[in-house]
Each structure stands twice: as C-alpha cells, then as structure tokens.
C-alpha positions as CSV (number, residue, x, y, z in Angstrom):
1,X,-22.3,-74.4,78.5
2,X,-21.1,-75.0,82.4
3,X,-23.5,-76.6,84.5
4,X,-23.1,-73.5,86.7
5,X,-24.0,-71.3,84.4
6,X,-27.6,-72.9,83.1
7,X,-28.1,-73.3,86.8
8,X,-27.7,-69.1,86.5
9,X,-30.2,-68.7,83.5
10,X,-32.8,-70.9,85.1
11,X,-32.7,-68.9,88.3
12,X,-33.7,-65.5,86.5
13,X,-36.6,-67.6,84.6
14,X,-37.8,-68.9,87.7
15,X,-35.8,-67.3,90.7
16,X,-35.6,-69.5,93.8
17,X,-36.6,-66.7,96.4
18,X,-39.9,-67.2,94.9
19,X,-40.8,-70.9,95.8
20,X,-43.1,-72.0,98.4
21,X,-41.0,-73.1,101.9
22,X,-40.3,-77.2,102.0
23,X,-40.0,-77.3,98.4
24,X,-37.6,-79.5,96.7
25,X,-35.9,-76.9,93.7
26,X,-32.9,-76.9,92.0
27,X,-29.8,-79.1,90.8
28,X,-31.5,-83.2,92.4
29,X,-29.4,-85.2,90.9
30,X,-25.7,-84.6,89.7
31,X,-24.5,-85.4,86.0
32,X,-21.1,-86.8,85.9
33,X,-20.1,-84.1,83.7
34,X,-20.0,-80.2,83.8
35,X,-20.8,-79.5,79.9
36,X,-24.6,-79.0,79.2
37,X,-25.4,-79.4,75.5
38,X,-29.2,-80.6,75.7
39,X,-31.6,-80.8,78.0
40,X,-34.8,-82.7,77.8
41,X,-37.8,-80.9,79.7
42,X,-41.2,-82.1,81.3
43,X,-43.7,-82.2,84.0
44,X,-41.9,-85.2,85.7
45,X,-39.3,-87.6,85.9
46,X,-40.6,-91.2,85.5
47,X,-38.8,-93.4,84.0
48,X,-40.4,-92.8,80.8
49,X,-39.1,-89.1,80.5
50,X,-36.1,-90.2,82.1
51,X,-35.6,-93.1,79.5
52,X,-36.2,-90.5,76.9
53,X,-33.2,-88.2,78.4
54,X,-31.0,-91.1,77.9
55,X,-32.4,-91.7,74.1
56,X,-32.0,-88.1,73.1
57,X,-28.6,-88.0,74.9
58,X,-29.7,-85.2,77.2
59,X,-27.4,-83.8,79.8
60,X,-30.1,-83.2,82.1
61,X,-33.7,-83.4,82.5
62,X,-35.5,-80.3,83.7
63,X,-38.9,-80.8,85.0
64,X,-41.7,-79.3,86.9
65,X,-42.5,-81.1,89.7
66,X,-39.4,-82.5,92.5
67,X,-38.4,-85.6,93.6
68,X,-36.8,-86.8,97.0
69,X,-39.9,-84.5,99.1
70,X,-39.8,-86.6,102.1
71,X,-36.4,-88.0,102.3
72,X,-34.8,-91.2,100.2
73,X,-34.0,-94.0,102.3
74,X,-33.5,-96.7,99.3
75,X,-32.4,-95.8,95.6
76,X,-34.1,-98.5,94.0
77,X,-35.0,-98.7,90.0
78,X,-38.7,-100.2,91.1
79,X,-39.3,-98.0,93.6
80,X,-41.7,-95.5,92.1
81,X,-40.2,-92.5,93.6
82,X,-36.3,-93.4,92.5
83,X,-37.1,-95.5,89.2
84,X,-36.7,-92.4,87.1
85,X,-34.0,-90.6,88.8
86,X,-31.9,-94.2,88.8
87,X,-32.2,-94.5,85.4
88,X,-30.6,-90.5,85.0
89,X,-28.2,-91.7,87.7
90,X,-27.2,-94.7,85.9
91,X,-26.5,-92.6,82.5
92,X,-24.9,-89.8,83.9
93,X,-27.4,-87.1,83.6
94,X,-28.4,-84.8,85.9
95,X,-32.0,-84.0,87.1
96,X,-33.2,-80.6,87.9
97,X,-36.4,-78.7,89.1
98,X,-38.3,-76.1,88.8
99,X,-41.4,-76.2,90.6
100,X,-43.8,-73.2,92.6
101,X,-40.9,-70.6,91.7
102,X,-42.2,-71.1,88.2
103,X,-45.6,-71.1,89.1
104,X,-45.4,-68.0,90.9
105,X,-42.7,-66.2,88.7
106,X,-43.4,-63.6,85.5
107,X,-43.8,-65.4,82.3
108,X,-43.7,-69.0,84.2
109,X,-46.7,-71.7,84.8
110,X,-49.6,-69.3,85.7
111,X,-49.0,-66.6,83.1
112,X,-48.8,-68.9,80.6
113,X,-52.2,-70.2,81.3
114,X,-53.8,-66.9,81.8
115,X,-52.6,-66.2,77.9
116,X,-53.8,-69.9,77.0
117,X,-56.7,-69.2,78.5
118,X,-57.7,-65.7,76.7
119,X,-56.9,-63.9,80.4
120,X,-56.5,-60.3,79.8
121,X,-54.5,-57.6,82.3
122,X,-53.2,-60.7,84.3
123,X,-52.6,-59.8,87.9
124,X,-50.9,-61.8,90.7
125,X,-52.8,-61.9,93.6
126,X,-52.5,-64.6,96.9
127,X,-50.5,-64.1,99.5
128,X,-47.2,-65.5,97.6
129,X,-48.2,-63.5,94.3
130,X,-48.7,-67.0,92.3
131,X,-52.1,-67.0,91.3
132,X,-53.5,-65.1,88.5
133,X,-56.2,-62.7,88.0
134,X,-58.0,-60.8,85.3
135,X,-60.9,-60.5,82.7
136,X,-62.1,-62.3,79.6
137,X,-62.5,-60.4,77.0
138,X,-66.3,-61.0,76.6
139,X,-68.6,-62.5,79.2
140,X,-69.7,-66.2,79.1
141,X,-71.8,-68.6,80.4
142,X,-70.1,-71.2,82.5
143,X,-70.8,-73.8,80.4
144,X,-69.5,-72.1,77.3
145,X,-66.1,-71.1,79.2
146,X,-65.7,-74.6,80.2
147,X,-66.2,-75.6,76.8
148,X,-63.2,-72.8,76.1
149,X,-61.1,-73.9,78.3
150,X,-61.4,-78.0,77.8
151,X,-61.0,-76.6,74.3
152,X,-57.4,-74.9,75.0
153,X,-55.9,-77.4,76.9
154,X,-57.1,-80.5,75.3
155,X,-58.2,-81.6,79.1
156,X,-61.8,-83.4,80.5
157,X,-62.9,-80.8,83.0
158,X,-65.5,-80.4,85.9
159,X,-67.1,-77.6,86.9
160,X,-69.2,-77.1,89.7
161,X,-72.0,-74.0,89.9
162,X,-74.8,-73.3,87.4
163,X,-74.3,-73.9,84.0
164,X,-75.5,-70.7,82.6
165,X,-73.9,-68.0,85.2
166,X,-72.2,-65.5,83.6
167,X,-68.6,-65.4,84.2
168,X,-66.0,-62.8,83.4
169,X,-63.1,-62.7,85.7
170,X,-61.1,-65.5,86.0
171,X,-58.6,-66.4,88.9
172,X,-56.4,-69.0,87.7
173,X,-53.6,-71.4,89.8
174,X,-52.2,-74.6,87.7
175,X,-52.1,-77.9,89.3
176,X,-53.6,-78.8,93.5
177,X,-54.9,-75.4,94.3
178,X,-58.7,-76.0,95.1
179,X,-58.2,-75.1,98.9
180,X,-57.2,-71.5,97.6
181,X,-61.4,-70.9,96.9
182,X,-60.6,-67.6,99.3
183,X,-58.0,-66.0,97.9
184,X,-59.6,-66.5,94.0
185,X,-62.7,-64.8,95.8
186,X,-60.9,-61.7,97.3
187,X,-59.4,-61.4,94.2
188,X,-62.8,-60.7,92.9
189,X,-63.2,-63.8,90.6
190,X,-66.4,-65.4,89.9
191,X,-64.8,-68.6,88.7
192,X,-61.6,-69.9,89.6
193,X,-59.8,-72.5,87.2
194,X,-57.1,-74.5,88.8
195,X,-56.3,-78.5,88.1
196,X,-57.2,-80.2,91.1
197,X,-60.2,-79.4,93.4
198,X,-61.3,-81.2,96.1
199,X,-65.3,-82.2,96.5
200,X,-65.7,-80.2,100.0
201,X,-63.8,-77.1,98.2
202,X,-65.5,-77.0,95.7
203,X,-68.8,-77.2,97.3
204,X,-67.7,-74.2,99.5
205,X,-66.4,-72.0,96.8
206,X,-70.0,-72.1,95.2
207,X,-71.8,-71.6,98.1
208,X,-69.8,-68.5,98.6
209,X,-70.8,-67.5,95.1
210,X,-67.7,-68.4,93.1
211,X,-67.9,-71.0,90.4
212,X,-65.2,-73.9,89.6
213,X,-63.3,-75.3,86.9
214,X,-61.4,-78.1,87.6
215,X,-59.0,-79.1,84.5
216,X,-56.5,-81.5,85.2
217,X,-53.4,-80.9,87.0
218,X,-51.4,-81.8,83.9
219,X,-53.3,-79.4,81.3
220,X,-53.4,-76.6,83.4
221,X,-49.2,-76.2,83.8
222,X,-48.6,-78.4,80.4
223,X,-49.0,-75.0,78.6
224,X,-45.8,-73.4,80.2
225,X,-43.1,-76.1,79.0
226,X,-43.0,-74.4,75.2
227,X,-42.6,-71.1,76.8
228,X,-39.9,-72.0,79.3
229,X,-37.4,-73.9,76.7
230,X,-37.9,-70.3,74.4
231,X,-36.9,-68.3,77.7
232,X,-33.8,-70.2,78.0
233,X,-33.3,-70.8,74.4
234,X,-32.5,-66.7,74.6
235,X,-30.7,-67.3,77.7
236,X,-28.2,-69.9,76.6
237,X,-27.3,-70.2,72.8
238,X,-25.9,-73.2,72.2
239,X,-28.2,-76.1,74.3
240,X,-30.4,-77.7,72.1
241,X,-34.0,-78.1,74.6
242,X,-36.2,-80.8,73.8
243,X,-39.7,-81.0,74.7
244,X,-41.0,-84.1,75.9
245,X,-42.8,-86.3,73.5
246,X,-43.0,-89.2,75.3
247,X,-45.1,-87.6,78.4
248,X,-48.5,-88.0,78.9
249,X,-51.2,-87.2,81.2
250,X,-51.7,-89.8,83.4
251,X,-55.3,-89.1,83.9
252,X,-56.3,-88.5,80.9
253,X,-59.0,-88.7,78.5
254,X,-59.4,-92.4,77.1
C-alpha cells in the first residue's frame, strides 16, 4: 500500500479536523520509501518502540502521542526527545501520529475506554466532543468501582472522595485531563475517571461534589491500540499491524 493512501485510512479513523489546536498529528518523520507493508503501533516513540520498528521490519511506527511539540533544534540519538525518532530516521522508517483526533473521534481512545470500563449509552460531551459520558449498568460504591476499574486496566489508581458514595455515571477522558473537573460535572457525572489529576483539581472536583479516579495516563488510552490496528486492518488489507510488545508503562506498578 502507498504511503498516501494509509495516510487516507488513518484520517477517517481519526480525522485531523478533530484534533485540539498546536497539536503535532500526522506523517513526523519520512520513510525513505513509499510502500507500507507493516506498521508497528504504540503509545510513544522511544527508542525502545522505535528499536522494535526496526526488529519487526516495520515501515512505520504509528503512535499516540507526537514528537517535535516545541520545535527541534538538535537531532541527537541521546537527546530524549529525538533518540527514538533517530533511530526510525536512521532505518528508514517513517513515524506517524495520532493523537487528541483519536481521543476525541468515534470508536478512538475515549470510546474504547467507556466499553473497557462497562460505560453504557456513551455520549461526547466537552466543548471539543472528546470526553465521554454515560451510566454503569448498576450503581457502586466508589471504592468497589475503583476496584473495577484498576481491575480493567491492570493500573494502580487513586481516588479522591468517600469511599462508600454511590456512583453511577461516569465521565471519562484518557490521559492529562484532571483540569476538565467542570465539564465532567455539567455533564452530570458524579465521578470522573481520567489518567492524570492534579492534587488542587482534584480537591476541587470533590468539593463541588464529584468524585475522582485517577488511573494512569498509560492505562487509560492503552485500551484503544487493539481496537485501532482492527479499524485499519479493515481499512487496508494487506499491512500486517503489530502491537507493541516491548512498551511498558513507565509508571507502573512494581
């Protein structure tokens, strides 16, 4: 398959009108060929997924988050932000990303968590439609549904609000989303579960009433790799998609 034309697939997975302003999407670093036969996908490239491209003899790697967000001055292979692309660079593949327009798009990071997480009648809601918002199917103490949800996603969580409120709607946003406390409450949540969440925001959201579950930025958009490589397994027969085996969370349980 052409370059071009996965570039085409991946845009009505995770369509780029849909990503946040400032972000870093799309083709970041060229292969030196236009044939795409495999493709290796993960969170990030590091130079341990992007050693693993090169292993598996990947033609690109697709991964979540973007590289290059506040401008490359030196390409160097110890330099924490280029190690992982050099090594791509030096082999030949390319590097592309997909980042809040698969957060915020049908089927992509946040939908797959809402199923993960037993959601039902998922709806977006925020003011860019990424967040997710509906009901468990049976009420639950907070404890028990952070019991669930460390459960689902293999993850160490926190939570912050009393132990045995009852909860039954969930708002949900993978990875940094504590600040968005507001927009979980006028969705009409009474516990938001997103993977990062600052002390002072999460103080706030329980003062206002709505309970927190913080689950690790890596667990909580983990759960939408699987379902992306069978999206554009459907969407270009012929690329073999590997999921990374290699990645791991880098805060994670010891």
């Amino acid at each position: 398959m052409k370059l071009t034309d996965f570039l085409a697939a991946l845009e009505t997975v995770a369509p780029a009108a849909l990503a946040m302003a400032g972000d870093n999407i799309g083709l970041l670093v060229g292969p030196d060929h236009d044939e795409v036969a495999a493709v290796l996908v993960a969170l990030d490239c590091t130079p341990v997924t992007a050693a693993e491209a090169k292993d598996l003899g990947a033609d690109l790697l697709l991964a979540h988050h973007p590289v290059f967000f506040n401008g490359v001055k030196r390409f160097l292979p110890d330099d924490p932000e280029t190690a992982g692309p050099y090594i791509l660079a030096r082999h030949g593949i390319g590097l592309v990303a997909a980042h809040t327009n698969l957060d915020a798009a049908e089927g992509g990071v946040n939908d797959a968590l809402a199923r993960t997480l037993g959601v039902r009648d998922a709806v977006p809601f925020g003011s860019d439609g990424m967040g997710r918002a509906g009901a468990l199917e049976t009420p639950m103490t907070l404890c028990d549904f952070a019991a669930f949800v460390a459960d689902k996603l293999s993850a160490a969580v926190r939570v912050c609000a009393e132990a045995d409120r009852l909860v039954s709607r969930v708002a949900l946003i993978g990875g940094a989303a504590g600040e968005r406390f507001p927009e979980a409450i006028a969705a009409g949540a009474d516990v938001f579960v997103t993977g990062e969440c600052k002390h002072h925001h999460a103080l706030a959201a329980a003062a206002l009433g709505l309970a927190v579950v913080d689950a690790g930025h890596y667990e909580t958009e983990n759960v939408a790799l699987a379902p992306l490589i069978k999206r554009l397994q459907d969407l270009t027969p012929g690329v073999q998609y590997h999921l990374t085996r290699r990645e791991k969370p880098c805060l994670g349980k010891l």
